[in-house]
KEMAR-404212 format. One record per residue: residue in one letter; x, y, z of N, C-alpha, C in turn. Coordinates in steps of 0.2 Angstrom, whole numbers, padded with zeros to 4 digits, always signed. Each point is the difference from the previous one (the first is absolute). Last residue first. Example, Ala and Ser with C-alpha at 12.3 -4.5 7.8 and 13.67 -1.06 7.14 Angstrom:
% KEMAR-404212
S+0064-0011+0035+0004+0006+0001-0004+0005+0003
A+0002-0028+0000-0004+0006+0000+0004+0006+0000
***
This chain:
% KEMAR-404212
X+0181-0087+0002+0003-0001-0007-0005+0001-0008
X-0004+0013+0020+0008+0000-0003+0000-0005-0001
X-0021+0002+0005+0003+0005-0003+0008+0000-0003
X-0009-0018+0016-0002-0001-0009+0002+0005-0002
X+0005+0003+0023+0002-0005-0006+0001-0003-0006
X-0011+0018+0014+0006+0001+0000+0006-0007-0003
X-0025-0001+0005+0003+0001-0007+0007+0004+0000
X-0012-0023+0011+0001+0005+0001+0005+0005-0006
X-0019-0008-0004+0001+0001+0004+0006-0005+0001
X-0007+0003-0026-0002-0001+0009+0004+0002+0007
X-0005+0004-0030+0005+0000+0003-0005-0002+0006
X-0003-0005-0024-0003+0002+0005+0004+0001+0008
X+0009+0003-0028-0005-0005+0005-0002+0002+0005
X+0011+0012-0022+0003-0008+0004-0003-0003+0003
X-0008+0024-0002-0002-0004-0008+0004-0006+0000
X-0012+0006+0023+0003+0003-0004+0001-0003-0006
X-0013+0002+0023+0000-0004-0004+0005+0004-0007
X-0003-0004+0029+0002+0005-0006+0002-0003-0006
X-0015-0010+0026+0004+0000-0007+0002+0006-0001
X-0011-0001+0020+0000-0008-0004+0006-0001-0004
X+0000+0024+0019-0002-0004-0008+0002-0007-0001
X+0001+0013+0021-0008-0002-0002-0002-0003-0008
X+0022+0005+0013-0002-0005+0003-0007+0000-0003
X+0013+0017-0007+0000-0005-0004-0001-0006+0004
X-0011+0025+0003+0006-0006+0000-0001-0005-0002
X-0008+0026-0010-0003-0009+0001+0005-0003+0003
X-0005+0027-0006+0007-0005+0002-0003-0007+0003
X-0014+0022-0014+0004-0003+0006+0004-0002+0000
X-0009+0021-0016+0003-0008+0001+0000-0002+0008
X-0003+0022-0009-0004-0001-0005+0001-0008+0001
X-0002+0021+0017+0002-0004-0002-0002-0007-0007
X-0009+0022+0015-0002-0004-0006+0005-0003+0000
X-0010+0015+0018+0004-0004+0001-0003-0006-0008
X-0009+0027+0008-0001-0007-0002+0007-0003+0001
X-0017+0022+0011+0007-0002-0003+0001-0008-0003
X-0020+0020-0004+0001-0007+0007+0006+0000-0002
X-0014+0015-0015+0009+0002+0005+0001-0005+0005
X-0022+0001-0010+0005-0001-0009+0010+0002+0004
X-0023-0017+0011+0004+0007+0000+0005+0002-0005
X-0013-0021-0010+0002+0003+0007+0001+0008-0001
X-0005-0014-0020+0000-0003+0007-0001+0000+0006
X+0002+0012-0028+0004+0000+0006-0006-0004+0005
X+0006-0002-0027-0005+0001+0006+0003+0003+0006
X+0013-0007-0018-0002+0006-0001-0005+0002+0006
X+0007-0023-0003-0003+0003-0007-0001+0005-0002
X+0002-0004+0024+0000-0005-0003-0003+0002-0008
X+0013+0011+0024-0006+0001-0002-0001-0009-0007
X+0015+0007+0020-0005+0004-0001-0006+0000-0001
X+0022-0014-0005-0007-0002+0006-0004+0004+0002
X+0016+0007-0016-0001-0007-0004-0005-0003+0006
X+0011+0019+0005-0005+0001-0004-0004-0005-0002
X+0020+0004+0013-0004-0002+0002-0009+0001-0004
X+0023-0008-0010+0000+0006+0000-0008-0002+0006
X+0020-0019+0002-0003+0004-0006-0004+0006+0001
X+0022-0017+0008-0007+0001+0002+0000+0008-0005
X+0015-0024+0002-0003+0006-0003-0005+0003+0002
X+0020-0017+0009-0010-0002+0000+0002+0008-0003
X+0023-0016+0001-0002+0008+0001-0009+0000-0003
X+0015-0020+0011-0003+0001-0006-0002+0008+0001
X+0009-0015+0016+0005+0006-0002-0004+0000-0008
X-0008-0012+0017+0001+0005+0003+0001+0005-0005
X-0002-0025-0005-0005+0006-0001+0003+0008+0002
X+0020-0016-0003-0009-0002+0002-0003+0008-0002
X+0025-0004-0007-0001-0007+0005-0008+0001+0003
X+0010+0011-0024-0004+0003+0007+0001-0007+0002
X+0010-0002-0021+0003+0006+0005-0003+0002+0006
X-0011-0013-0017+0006-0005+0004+0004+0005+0004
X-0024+0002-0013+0005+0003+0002+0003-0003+0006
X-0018-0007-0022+0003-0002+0006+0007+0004+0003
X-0015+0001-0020-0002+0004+0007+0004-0004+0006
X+0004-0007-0022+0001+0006+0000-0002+0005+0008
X-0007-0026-0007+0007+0003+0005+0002+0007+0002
X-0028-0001-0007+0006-0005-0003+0008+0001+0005
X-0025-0005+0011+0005+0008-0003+0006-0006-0004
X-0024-0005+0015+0002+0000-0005+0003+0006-0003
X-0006-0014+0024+0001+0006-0001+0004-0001-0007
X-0019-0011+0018+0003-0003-0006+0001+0007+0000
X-0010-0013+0019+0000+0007+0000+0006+0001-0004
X-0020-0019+0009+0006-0001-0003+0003+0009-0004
X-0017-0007+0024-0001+0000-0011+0006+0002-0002
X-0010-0002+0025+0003-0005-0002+0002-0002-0008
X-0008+0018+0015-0007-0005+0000+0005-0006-0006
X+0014+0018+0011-0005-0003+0005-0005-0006-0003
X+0016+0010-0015+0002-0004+0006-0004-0001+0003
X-0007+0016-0013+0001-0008-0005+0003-0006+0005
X-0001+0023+0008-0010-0002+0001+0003-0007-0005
X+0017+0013+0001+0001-0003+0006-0006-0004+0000
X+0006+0011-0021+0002-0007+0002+0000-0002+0008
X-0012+0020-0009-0002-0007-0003+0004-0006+0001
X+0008+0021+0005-0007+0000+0007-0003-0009-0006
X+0019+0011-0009+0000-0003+0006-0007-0001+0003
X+0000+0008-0019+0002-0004-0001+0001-0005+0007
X-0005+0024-0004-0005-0006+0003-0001-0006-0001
X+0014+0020-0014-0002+0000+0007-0007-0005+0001
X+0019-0007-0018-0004+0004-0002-0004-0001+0010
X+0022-0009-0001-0005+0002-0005-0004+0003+0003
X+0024-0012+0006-0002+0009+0000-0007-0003-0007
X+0015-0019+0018-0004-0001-0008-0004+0010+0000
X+0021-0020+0015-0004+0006-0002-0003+0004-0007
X+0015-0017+0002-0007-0004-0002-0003+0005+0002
X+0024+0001+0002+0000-0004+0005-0009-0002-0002
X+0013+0016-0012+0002-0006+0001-0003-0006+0005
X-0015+0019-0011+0005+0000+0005+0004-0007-0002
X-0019+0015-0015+0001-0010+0003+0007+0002+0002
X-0018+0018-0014+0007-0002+0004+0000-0008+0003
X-0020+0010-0011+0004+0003-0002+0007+0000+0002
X-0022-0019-0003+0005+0005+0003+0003+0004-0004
X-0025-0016+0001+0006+0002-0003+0005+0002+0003
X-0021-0019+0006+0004+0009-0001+0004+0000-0004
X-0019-0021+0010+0007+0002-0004+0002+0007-0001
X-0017-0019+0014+0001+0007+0000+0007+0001-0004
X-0019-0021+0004+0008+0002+0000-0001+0009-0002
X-0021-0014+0005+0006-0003+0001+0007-0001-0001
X-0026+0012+0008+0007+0001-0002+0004-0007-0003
X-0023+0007+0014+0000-0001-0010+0006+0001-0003
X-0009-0005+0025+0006-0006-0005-0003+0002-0006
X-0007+0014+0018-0005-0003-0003+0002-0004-0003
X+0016+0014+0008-0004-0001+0005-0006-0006-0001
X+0012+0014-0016+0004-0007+0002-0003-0004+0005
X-0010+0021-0005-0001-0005-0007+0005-0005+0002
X+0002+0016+0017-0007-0004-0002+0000-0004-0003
X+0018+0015-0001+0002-0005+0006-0009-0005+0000
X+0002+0017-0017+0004-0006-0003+0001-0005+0006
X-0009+0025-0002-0007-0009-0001+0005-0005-0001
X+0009+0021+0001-0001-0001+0010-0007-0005-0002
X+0010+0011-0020+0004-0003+0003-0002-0002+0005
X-0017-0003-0017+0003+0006+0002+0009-0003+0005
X-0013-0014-0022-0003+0005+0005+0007+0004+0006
X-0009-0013-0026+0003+0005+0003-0002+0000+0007
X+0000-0021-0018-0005+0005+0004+0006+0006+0004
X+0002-0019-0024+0003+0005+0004-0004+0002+0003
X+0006-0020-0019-0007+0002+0004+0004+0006+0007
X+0009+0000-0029+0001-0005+0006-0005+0003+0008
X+0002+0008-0024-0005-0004+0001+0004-0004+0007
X+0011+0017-0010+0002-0007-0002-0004-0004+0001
X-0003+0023+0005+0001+0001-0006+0002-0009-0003
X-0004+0004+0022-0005+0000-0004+0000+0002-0009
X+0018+0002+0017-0003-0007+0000-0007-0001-0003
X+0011+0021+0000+0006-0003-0003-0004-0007+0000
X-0011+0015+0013-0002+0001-0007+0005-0003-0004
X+0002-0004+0022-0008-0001+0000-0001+0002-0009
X+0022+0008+0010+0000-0009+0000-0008-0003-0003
X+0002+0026+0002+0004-0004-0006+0001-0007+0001
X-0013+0015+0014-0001+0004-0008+0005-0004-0002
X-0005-0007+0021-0005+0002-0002+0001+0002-0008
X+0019-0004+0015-0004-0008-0003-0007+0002-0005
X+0015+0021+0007+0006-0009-0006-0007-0003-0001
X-0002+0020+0016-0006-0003-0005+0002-0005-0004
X+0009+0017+0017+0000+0002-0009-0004-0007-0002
X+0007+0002+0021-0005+0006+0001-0001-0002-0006
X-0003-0019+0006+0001+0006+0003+0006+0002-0001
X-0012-0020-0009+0008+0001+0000-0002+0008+0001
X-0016-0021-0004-0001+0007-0004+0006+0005+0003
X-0001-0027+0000+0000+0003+0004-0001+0008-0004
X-0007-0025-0008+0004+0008-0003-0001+0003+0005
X-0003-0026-0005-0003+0002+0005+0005+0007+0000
X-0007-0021-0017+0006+0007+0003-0005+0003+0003
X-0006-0027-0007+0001+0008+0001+0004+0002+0003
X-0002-0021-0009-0005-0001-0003-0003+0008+0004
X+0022-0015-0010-0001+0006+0001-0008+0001+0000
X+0015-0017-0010+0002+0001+0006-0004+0005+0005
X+0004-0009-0024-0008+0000+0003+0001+0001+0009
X+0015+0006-0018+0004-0007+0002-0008-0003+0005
X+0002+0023-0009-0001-0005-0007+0004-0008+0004
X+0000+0015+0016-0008+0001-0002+0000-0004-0004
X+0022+0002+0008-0003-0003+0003-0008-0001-0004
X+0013+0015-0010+0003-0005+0002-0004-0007+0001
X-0005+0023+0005-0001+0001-0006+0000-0010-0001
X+0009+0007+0022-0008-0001+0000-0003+0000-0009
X+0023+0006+0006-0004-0008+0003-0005-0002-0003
X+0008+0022-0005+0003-0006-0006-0003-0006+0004
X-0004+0020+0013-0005-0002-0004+0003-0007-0006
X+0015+0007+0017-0004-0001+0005-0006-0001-0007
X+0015+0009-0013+0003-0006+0003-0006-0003+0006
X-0001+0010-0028-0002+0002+0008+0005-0006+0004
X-0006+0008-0025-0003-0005+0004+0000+0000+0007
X+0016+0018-0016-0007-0005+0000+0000-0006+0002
X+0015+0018+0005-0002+0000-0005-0004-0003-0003
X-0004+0007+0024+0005-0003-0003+0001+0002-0008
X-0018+0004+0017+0006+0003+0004+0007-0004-0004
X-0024-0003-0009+0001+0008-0002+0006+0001+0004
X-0005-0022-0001+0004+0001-0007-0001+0008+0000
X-0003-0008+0022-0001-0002-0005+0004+0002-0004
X-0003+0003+0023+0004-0002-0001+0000-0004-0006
X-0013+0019+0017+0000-0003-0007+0007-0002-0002
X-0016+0001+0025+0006+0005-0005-0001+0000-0005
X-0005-0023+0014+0000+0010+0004+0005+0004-0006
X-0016-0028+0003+0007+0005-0001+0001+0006+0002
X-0012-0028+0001-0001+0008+0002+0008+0003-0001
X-0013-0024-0009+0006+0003+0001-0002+0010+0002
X-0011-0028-0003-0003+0007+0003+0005+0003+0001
X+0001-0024-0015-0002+0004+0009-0002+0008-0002
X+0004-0030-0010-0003+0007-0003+0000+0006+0007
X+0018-0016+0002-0007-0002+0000-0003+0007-0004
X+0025-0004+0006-0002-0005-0001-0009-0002-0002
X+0019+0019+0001-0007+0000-0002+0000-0008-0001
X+0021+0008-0002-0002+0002+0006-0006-0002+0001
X+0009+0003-0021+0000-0007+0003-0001-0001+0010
X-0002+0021-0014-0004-0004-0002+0001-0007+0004
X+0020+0015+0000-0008+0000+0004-0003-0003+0001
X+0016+0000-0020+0002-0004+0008-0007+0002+0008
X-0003+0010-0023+0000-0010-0002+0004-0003+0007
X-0003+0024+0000-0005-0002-0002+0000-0008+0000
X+0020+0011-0001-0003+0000+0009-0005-0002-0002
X+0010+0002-0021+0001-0006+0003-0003+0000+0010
X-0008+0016-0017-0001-0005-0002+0003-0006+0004
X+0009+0021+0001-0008+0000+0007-0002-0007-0004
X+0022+0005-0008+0000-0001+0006-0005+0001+0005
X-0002+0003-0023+0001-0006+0000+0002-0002+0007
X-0004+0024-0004-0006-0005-0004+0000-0006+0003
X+0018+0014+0002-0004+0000+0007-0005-0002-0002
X+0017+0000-0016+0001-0005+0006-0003+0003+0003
X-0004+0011-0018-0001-0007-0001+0003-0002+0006
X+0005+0020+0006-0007+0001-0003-0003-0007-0003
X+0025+0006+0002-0005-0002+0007-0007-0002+0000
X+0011+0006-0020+0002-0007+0001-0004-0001+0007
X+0000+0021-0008-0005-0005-0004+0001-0006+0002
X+0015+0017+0009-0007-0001+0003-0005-0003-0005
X+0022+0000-0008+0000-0005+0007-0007+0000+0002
X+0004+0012-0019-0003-0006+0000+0006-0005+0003
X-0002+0023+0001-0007-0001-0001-0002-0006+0000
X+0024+0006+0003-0007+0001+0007-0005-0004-0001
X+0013+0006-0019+0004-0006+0004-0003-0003+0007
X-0003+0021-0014-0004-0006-0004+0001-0007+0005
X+0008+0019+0008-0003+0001+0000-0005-0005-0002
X+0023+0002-0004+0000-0002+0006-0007+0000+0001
X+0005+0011-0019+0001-0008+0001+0001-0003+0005
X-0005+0024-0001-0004-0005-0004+0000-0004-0001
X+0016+0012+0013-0006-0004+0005-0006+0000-0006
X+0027-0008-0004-0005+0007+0000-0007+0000+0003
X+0022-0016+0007-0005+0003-0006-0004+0005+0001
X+0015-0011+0018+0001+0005-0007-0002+0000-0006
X-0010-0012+0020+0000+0008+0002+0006+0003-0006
X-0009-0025+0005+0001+0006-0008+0000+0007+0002
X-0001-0015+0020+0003-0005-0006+0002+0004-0008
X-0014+0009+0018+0009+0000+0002+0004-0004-0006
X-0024+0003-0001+0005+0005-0001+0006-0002-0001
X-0013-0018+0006-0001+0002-0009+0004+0008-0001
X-0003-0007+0024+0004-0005-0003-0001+0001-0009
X-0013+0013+0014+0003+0001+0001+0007-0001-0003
X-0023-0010-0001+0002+0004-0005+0010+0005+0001
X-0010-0014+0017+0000-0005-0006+0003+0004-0009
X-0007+0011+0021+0008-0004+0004+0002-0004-0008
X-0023+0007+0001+0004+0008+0000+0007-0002+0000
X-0015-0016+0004-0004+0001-0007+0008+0007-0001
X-0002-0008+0024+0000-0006-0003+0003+0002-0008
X-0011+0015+0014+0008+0000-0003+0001+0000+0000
X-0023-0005+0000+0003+0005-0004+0007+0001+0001
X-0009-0018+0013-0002+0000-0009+0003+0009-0004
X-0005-0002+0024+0006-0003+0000+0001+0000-0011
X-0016+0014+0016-0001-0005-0008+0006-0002+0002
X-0006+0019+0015+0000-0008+0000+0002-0005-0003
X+0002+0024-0004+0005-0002+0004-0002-0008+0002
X-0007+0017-0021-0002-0004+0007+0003-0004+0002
X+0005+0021-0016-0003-0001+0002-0005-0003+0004
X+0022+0004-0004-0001+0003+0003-0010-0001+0002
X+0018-0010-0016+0000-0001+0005-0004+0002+0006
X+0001+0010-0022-0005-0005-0002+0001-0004+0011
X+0015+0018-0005-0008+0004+0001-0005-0007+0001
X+0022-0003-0002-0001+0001+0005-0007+0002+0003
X+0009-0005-0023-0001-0006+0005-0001+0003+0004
X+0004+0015-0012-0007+0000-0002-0001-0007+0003
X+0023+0012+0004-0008+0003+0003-0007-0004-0003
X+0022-0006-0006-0003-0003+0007-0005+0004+0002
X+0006+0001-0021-0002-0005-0001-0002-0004+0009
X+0012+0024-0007-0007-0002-0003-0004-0007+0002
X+0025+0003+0006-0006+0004+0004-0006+0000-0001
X+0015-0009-0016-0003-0005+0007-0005+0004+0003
X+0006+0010-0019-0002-0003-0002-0002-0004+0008
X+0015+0016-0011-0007+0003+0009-0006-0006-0003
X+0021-0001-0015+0001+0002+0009-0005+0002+0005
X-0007+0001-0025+0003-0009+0002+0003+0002+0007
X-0016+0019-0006+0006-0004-0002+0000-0006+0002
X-0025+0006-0005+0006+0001+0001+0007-0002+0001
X-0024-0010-0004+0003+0007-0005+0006+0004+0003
X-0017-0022+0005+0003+0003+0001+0005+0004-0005
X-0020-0016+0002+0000+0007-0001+0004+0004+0000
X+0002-0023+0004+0000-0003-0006+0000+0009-0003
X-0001-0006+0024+0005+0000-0006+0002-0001-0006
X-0021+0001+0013+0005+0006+0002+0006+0000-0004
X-0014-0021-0003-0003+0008-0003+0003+0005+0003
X+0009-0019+0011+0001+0000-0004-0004+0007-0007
X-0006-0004+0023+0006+0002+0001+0004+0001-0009
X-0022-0008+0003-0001+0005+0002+0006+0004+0000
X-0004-0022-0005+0000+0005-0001+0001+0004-0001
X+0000-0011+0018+0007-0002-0003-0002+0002-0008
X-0015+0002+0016+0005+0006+0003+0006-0001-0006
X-0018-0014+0000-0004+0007-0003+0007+0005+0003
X+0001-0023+0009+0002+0000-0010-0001+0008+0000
X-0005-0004+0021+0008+0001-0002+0000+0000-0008
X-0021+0000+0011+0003+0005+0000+0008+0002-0001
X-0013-0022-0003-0001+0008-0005+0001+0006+0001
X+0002-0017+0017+0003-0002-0007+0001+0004-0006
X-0012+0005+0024+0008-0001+0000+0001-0001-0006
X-0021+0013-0001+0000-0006+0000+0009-0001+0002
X-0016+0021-0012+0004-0005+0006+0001-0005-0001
X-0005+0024-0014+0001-0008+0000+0003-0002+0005
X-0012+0020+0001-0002-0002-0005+0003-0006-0004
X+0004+0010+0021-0004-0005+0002-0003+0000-0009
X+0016+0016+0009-0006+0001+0000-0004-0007+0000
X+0023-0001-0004+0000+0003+0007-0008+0001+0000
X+0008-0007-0019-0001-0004+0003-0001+0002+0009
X-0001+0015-0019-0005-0006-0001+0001-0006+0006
X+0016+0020-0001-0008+0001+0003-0003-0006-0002
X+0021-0002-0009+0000-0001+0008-0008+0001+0001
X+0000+0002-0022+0002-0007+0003+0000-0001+0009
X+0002+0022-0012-0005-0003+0000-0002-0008+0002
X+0021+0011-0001-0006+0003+0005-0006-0002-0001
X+0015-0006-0016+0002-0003+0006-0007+0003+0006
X-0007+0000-0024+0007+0004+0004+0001-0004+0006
X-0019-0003-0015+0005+0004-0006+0003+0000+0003
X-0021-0016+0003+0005+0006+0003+0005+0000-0002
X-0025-0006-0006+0004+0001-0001+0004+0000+0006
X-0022-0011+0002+0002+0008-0001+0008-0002-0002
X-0027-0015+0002+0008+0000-0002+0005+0006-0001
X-0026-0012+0013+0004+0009-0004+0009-0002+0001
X-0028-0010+0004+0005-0005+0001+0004+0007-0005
X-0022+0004+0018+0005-0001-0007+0007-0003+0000
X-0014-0005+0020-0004+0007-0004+0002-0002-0007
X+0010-0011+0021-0002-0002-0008-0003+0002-0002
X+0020+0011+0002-0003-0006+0002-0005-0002+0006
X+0017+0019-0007-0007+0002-0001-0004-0009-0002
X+0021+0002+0011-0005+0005+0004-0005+0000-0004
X+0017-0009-0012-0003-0004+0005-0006+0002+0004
X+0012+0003-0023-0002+0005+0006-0005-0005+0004
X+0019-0009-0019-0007+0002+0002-0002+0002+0008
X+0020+0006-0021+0000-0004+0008-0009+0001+0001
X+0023+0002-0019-0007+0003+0000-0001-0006+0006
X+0024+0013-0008-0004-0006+0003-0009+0002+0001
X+0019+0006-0023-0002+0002+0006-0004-0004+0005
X+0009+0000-0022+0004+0003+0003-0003+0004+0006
X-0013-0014-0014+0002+0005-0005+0005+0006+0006
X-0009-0023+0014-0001+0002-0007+0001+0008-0003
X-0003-0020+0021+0007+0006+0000-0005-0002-0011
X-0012-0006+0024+0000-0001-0007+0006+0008-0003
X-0014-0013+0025+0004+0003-0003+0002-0002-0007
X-0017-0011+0010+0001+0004+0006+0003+0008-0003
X-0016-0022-0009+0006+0005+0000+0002+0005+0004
X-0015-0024-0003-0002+0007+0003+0009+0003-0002
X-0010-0022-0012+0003+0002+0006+0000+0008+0000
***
């Protein structure tokens, strides 16, 4: 199983996504800041992983801390705020941040090298529950898949955006060893590349069959019935089944409805924010216009065009089949099934 992140000799080591699949490069990081930049830079993404990797993240802060015991909260809100700060989309991260929060509050009079120990192994324990929670979406998926099919994806919703295995990927993993599975059809996920340099290398590392192509070949490729479900990931889920992924997410599930192919959205609970009533009010991240400039450092274009990067859509929930989670498969209508 691919490791994503690994806490050892007092410190979090994190595989450098961006340098994926060139080289496979595990780096340190010694400080909260460092942590935040890994995740805000795209050297760990994914919603799931980015909350374990914050929860972490939050605890190695505390565990460094050296000064009085009275400027102890201040300290402890600043380095949550910074981890906060870095992606507004992820519902997952303060999911991960709210959870640690409760391990404070509860021993906020201990010393914060025993409160620190005490972090380390809540985000250990999330870290075993985000395994066995992509494991169980995987086994409830799967059953979705009545015939051997053709499953198209967008992004990277594997074991590289989890702690391992994956959720949109845990289907299809799942699925595959259930002989369910005869292609992945890898959107290459503009501007940065998710499907091209990690879902395509993460499924090949498993021998499972995978064709890359581009985003604007998916309305075709359905076009010619080589689809028969389209599965995702998310980073948010509204109360009401509005679904915030990866951008072009949406443009897949309207083409899914027209040519009639079952349009599957795989996230554990954690992503499900019960506080937003819809999509509206999910906050869309938009990112540096560099990221569509250029590609891999190349540049594309005029090096001053102006860009509009956004890094997520907003899917309504009239287009999603399903939300497959680690309980079961939720259905429409999901102001329903959500809230129970």
């Amino acid at each position: 199983m691919i490791k994503t992140i690994i806490w050892e000799n007092e410190q979090l080591v994190i595989l450098n996504q961006n340098k994926l699949p060139e080289e496979v490069i595990y780096e340190p990081c010694n400080s909260v800041h460092e942590v935040a930049e890994a995740i805000k830079t795209l050297k760990v993404r994914g919603a799931p992983l980015i909350g374990v990797t914050a929860a972490f993240g939050l605890a190695l802060g505390v565990t460094q801390y050296e000064g009085p015991f009275e400027n102890f909260h201040q300290y402890y809100t600043s380095i949550r705020e910074e981890l906060a700060a870095t992606r507004p989309t992820a519902v997952n991260l303060f999911w991960a941040l709210q959870r640690m929060d409760g391990v404070y509050h509860k021993n906020s009079h201990k010393s914060p090298a025993e409160l620190g120990r005490q972090m380390l192994d809540e985000a250990q324990a999330m870290y075993e529950e985000d395994i066995n929670t992509n494991k169980m979406i995987g086994e409830h998926g799967a059953q979705l898949l009545d015939k051997p099919s053709r499953v198209l994806t967008i992004c990277n919703a594997g074991a590289l955006a989890t702690c391992g295995y994956g959720t949109a990927l845990g289907v299809i993993r799942t699925a595959y060893k259930q002989n369910k599975i005869i292609q992945v059809w890898a959107c290459e996920t503009r501007p940065v590349l998710q499907g091209a340099r990690l879902t395509v290398w993460e499924l090949m590392q498993d021998k499972i069959p995978v064709k890359l192509i581009t985003d604007n070949m998916a309305g075709y490729i359905m076009q010619l019935d080589q689809v028969d479900a389209v599965i995702v990931g998310a980073d948010r889920i509204a109360a009401n089944g509005d679904t915030a992924n990866k951008i072009g997410t949406y443009t897949l599930a309207v083409l899914a409805k027209y040519h009639h192919i079952p349009f599957y959205v795989a996230a554990p609970q954690s992503t499900i924010d019960r506080s937003l009533a819809s999509g509206q009010d999910i906050p869309i991240e938009e990112r540096a216009a560099e990221e569509v400039r250029s590609i891999r450092g190349v540049s594309v274009t005029v090096k001053d065009v102006e860009v509009f990067n956004p890094a997520f859509d907003v899917t309504d929930n009239s287009l999603i089949t399903g939300i497959i989670t680690e309980k079961k498969v939720l259905r429409p209508p999901f102001e329903h099934s959500l809230r129970l």
